[in-house]
Each structure stands twice: as C-alpha cells, then as structure tokens.
VOKOLTI-252731 format. One line per 10 residues: number of its first residue (from 1); their letters; for each residue y, z, x of N, C-alpha, C, O. Coordinates in steps of 0.001 Angstrom, whole numbers. Each point is the difference from the previous one (the first is absolute). Layout:
# VOKOLTI-252731
NUM> a> Y/Z/X/Y/Z/X/Y/Z/X/Y/Z/X; ...;
//
This chain:
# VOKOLTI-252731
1> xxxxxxxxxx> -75444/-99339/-115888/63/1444/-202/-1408/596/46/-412/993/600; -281/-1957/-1477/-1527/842/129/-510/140/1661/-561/982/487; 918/-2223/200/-720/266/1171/686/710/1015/-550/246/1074; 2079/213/-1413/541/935/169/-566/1456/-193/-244/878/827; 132/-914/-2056/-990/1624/-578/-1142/65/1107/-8/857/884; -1043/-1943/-1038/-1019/252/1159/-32/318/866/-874/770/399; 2140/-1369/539/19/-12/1230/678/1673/306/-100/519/1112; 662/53/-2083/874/1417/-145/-1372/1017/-264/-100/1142/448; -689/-1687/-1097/-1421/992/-961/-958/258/1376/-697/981/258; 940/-2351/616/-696/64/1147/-20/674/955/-865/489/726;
11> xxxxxxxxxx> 2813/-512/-836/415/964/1182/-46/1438/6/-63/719/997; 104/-334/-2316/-180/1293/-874/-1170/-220/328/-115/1204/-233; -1020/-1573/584/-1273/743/-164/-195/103/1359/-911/736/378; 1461/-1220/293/-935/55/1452/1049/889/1033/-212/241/1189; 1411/174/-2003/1040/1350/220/-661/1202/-501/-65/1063/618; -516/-1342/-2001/-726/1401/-293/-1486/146/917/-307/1094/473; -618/-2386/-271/-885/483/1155/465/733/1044/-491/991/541; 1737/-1733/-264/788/1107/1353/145/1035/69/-192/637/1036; 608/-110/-2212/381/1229/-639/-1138/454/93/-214/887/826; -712/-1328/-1568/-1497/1068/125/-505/295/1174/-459/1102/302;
21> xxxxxxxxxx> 522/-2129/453/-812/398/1330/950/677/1022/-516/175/1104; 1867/263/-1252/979/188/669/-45/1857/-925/466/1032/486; -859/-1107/-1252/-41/1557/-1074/-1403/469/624/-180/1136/440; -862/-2220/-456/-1579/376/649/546/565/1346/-133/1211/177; 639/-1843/639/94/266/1523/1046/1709/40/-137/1000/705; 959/-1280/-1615/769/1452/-41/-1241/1207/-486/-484/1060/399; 441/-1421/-817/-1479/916/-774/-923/522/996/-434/1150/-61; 26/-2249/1275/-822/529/709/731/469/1034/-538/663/887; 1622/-901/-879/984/727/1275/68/1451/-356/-236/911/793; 602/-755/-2138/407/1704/-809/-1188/439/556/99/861/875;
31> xxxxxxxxxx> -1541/-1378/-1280/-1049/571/266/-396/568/1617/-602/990/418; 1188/-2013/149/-111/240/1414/733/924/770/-430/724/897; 1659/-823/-1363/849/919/80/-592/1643/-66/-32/874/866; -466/-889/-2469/-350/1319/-81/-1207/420/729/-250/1157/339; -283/-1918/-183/-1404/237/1334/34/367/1139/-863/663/576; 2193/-1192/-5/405/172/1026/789/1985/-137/-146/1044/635; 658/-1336/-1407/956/1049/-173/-1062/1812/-551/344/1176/116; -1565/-1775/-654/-793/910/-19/-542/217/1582/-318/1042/572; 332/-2153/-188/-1218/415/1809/1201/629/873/-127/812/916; 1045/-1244/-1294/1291/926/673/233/1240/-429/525/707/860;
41> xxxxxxxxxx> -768/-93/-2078/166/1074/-247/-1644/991/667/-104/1115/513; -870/-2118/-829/-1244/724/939/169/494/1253/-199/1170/328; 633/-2218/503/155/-138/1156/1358/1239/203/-70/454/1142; 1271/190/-1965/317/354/620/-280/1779/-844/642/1050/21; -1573/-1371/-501/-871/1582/-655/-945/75/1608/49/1019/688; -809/-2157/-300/-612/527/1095/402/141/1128/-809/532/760; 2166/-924/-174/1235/354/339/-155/1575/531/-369/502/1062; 764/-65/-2130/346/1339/-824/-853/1265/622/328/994/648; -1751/-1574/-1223/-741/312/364/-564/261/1370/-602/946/509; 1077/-2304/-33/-452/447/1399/932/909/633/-511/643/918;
51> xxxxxxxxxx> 1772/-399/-1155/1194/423/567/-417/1504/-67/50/664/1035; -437/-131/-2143/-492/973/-180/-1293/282/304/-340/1174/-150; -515/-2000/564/-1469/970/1162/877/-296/1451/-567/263/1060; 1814/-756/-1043/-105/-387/1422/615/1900/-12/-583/956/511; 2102/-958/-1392/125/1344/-208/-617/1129/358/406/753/885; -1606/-561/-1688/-1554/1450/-137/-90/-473/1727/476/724/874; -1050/-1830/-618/-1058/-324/1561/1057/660/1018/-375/715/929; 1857/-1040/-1201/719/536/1228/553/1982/-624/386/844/809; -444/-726/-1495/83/1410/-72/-1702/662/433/-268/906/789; -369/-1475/-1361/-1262/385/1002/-179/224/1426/-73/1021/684;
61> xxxxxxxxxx> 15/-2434/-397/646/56/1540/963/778/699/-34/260/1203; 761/43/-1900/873/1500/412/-810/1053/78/-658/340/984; 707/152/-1979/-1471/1133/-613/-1063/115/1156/-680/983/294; 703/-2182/267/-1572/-58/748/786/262/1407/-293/1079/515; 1233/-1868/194/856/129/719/163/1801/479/-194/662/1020; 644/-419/-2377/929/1640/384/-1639/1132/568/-25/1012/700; -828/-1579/-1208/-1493/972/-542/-391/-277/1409/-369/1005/607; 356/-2540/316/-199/-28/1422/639/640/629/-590/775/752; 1801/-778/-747/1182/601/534/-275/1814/21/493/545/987; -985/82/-1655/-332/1349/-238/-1570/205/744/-416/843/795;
71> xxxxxxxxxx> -153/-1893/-1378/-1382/174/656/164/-152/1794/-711/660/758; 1613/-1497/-339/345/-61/1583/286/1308/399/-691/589/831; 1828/-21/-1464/602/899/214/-1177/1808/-309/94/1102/538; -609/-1385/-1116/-1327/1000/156/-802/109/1239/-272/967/712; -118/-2581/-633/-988/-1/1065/834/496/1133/-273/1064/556; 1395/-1887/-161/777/462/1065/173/2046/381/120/507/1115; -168/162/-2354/256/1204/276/-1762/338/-182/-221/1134/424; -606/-1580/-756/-1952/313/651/487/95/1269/346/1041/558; -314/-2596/72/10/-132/1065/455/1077/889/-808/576/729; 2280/-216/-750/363/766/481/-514/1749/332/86/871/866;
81> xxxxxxxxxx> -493/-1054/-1845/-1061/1362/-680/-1251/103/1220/-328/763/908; -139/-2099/-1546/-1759/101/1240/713/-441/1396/-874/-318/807; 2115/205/-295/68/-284/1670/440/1475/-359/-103/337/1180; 454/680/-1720/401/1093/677/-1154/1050/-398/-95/1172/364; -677/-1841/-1134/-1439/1046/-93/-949/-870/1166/-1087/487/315; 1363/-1283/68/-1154/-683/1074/661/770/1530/-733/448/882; 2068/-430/-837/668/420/1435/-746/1362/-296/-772/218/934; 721/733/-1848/-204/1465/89/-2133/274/343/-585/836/688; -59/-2240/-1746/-1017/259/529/-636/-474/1514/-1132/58/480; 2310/-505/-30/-420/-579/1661/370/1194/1155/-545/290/1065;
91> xxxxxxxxxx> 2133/454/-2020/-219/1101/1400/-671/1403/-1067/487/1117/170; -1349/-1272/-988/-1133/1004/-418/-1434/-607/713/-692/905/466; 344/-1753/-365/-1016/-764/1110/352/369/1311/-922/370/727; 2003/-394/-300/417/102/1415/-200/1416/574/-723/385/918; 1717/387/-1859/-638/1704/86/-1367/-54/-468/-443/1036/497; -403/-1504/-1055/-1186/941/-190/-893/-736/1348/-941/544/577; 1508/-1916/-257/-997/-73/1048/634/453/1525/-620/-74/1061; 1296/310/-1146/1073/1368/952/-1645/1715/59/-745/603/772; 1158/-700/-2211/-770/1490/-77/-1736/-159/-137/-779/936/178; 462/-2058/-463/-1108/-613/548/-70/57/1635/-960/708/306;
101> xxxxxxxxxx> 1432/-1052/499/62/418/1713/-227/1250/551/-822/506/764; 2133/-47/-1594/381/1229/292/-1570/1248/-286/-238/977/710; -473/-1369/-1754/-1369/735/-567/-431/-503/774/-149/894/834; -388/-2183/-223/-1064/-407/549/502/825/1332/-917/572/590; 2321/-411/13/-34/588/1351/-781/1706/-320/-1020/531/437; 1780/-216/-1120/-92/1674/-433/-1669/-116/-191/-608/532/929; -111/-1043/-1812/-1703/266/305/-338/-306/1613/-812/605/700; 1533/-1541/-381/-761/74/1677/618/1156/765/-752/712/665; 1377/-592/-682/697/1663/519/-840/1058/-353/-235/880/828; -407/-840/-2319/-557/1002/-447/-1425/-247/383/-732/960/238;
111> xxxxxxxxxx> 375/-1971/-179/-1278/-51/753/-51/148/1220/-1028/578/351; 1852/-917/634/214/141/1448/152/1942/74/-624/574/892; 1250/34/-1623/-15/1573/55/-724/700/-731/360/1135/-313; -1433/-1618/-76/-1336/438/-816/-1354/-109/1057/-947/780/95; 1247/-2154/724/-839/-111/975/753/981/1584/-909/335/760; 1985/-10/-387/107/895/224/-736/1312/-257/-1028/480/478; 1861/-82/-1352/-387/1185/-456/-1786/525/-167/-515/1055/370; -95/-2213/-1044/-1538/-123/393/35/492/1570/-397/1139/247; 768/-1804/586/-406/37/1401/444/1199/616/-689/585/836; 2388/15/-1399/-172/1229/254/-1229/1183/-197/-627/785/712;
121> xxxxxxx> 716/-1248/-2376/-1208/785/-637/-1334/369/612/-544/1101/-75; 16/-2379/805/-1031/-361/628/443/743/1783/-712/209/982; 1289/-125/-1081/126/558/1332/295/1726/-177/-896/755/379; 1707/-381/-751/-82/1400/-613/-1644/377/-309/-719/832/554; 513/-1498/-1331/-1681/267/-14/-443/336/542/-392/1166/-44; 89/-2225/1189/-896/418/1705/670/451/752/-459/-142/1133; 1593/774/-1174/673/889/652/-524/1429/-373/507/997/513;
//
C-alpha cells in the first residue's frame, strides 16, 4: 500500500506539474490572445482612419475636379472673347491700313494739284 501511496503521490505530482505548466501555457495564450486582439482593434482604428482621409482626399478631389471643370469652362468663354476681339482688331488694322493708302493716295493727289496749281500760278504770272 505504501508503495502504492508513492507511486499515486507520484502520479499526483507530476499531473499537477502538468497542470501548472498546462495553466502557464493557457496564461500565455490569454495573454496572447489579448495582444493580438488589442493590435486588431489598432489596426482596425487605423482602418477607420484611413477610410476616412481616403473619404476628405476624394471629396477634395471632387472639389478640385468641379473648380477645373469651371476654370475650363471660363477659359473656354476668354478664349472665345479674344478670337472675337482679335477678328475685330484685324479688320480695324485692315481698314485703317485701307485708309492709310487711301491718305497716302489723297496727299499725292494734293501734291500733284498744288504743283499744278503752282505752275498755273507761275504761268499766270508771266502772262
């Protein structure tokens, strides 16, 4: 019986080592567990986070989008603006160098009947 007891005291002890190191290993699992379960909750705060600058960046991008979109649409009506102020200053160039000719003929006319008229003058004279 006694070496019965021993051999039972024995088995009892090296069941409760089991136990301990089997309670140790649960222990560091809980721990791990919750480590894990904190970097998961980080991970899905920065998640979150990112979901929301991705959010702001694409309403921006709209924002910026619509503001090109208006700014095109400006330039497009400049544009339109300076080809129909450029067509008007090309036939205002065209007439004035029209009436540029037209003066340069009219002074030679007026000089051609000035030198006339001299020569009449000049002849009436010695007449």
């Amino acid at each position: 019986l006694q070496k019965e007891l021993l051999k039972y005291k024995q088995e009892a002890r090296n069941l409760q080592g089991i136990k301990d190191a089997l309670q140790q290993r649960l222990i560091q699992q809980d721990a791990s567990v919750l480590q894990l379960k904190q970097e998961l909750l980080r991970a899905n705060m920065d998640k979150e986070e990112l979901h929301n600058q991705n959010v702001d960046l694409q309403r921006k991008v709209e924002e910026r989008n619509r503001l090109l979109a208006e700014y095109k649409k400006e330039l497009c009506q400049k544009d339109r603006h300076l080809q129909q102020r450029q067509t008007k200053l090309d036939e205002m160039l065209r007439q004035l160098s029209e009436a540029s000719y037209q003066q340069v003929d009219l002074e030679r006319e007026l000089e051609h009947k000035e030198a006339l008229l001299a020569r009449c003058m000049k002849r009436e004279a010695e007449e």
